[in-house]
Backbone as a ProteinNet text record, in pm:
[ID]
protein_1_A
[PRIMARY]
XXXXXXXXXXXXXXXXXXXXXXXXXXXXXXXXXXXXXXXXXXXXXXXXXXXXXXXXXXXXXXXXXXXXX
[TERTIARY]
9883.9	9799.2	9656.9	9565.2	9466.9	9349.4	9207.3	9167.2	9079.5	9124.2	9139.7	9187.6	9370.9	9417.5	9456	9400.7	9363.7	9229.9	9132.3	9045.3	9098.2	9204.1	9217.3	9282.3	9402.6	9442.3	9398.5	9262.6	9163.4	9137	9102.7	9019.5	9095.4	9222.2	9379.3	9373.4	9369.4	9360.2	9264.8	9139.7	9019.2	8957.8	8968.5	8955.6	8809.3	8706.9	8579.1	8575.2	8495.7	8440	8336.1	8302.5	8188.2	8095.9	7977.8	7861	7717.8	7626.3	7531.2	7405.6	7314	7236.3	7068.4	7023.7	6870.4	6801.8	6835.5	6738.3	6849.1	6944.7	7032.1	7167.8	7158.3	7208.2	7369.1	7456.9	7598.6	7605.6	7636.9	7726.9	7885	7953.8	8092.5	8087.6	8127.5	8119.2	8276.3	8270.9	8400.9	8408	8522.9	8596	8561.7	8453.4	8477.5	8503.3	8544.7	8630	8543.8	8422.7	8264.5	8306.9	8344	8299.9	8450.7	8605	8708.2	8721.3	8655.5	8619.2	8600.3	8457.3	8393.3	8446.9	8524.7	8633.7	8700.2	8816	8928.9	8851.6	8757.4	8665.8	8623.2	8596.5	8526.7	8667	8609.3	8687.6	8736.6	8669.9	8723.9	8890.9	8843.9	8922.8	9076.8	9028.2	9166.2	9202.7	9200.8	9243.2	9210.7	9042.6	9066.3	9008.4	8960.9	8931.7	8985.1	9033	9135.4	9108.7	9031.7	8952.1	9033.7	9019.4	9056.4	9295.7	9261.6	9443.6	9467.9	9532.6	9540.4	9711.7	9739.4	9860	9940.3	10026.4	10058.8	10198.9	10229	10354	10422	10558.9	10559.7	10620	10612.8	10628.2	10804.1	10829.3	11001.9	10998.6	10893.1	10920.7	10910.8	10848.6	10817.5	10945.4	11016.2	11122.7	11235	11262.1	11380.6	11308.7	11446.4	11469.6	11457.3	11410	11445.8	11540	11636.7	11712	11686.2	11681.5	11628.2	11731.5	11802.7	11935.8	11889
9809.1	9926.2	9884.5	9939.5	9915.5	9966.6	9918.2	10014.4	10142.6	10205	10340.1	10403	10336.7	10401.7	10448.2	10337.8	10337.1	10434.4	10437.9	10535.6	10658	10682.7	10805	10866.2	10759.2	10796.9	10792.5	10756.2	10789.9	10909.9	10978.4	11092.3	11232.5	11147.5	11289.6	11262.6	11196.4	11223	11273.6	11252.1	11331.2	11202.8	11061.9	10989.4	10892.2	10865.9	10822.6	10673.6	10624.7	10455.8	10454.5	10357.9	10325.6	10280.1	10299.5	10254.3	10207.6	10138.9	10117	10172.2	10214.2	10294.8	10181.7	10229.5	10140.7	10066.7	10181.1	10143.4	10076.7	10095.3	10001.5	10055	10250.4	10245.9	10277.5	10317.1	10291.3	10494.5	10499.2	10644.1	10661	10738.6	10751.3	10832.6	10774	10867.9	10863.7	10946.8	10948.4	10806.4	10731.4	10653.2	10684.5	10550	10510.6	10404.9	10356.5	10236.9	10129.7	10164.5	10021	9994.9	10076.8	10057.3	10003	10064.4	10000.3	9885.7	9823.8	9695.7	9589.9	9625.6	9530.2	9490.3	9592.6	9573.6	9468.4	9506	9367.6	9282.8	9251.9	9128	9064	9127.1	9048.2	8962.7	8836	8759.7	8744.3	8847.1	8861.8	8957.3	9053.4	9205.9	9128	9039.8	8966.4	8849.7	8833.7	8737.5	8567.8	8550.7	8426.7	8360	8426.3	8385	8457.5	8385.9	8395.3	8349.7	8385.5	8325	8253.2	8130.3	8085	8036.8	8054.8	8064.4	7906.9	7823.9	7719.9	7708.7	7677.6	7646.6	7496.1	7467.2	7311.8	7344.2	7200.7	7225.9	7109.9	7144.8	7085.4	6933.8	6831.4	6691.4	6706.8	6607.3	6583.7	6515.8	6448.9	6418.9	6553.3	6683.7	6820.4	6870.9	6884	6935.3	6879.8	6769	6696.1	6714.3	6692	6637.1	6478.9	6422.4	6287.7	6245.9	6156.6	6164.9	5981.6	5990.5	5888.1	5763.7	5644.6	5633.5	5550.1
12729.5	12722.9	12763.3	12870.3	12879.3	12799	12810.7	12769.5	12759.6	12898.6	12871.1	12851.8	12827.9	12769.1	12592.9	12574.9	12386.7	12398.4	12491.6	12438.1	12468.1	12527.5	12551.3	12428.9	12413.6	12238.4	12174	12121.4	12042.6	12058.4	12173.6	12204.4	12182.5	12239.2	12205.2	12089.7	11995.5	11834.2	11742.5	11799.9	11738.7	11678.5	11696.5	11593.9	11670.8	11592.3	11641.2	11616.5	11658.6	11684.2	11606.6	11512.8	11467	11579.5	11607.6	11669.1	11606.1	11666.6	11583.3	11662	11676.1	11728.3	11737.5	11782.5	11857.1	11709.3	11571	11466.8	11371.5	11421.9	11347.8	11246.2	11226.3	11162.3	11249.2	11158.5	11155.2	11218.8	11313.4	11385.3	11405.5	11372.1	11405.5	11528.2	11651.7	11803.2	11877.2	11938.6	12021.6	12123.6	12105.9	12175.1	12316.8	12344.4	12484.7	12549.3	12698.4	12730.3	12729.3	12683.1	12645.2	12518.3	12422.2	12298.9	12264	12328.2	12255.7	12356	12479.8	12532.7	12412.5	12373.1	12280	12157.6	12059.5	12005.2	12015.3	12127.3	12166.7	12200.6	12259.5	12284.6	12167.6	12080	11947	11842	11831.9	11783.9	11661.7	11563.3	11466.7	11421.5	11506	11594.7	11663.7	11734.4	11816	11752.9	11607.6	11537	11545.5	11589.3	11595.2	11451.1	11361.8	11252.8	11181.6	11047.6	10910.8	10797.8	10697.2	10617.4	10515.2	10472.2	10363.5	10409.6	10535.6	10570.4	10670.7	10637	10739	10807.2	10876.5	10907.6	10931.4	10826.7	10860.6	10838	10918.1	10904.9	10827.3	10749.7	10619.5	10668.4	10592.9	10635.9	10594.6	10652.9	10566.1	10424.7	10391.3	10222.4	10141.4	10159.6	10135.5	10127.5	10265	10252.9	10179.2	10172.2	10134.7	9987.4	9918.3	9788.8	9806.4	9720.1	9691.2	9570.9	9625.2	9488.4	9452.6	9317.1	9277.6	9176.3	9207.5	9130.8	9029.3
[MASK]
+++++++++++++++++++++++++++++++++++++++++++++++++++++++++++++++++++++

């Protein structure tokens, strides 16, 4: 899906974009292909940060049982 076409489904839905305006404060405006651009561009938005989440992968002493005689 590109995106004009997510803004367009925004726009066929009635549903607005947060914006921030010259003095700073917070506007809800109709979906445009700048604003759902910047969106997918921002790295929080496209998952590159995950707070507090790491990924490892488990060793074989983890997995195994040890049996002990």
């Amino acid at each position: 899906m590109t995106a004009a076409q997510m803004m367009r489904a925004f726009v066929g839905r009635g549903l607005a974009l947060p914006r921030g305006d010259r003095r700073g404060d917070l506007r809800w405006q109709p979906a445009t292909v700048s604003a759902v651009t910047a969106i997918l561009k921002n790295p929080a938005y496209a998952g590159a940060f995950v707070y507090g989440r790491a990924w490892q992968k488990p060793s074989q002493k983890q997995s195994r049982r040890s049996s002990r005689t």
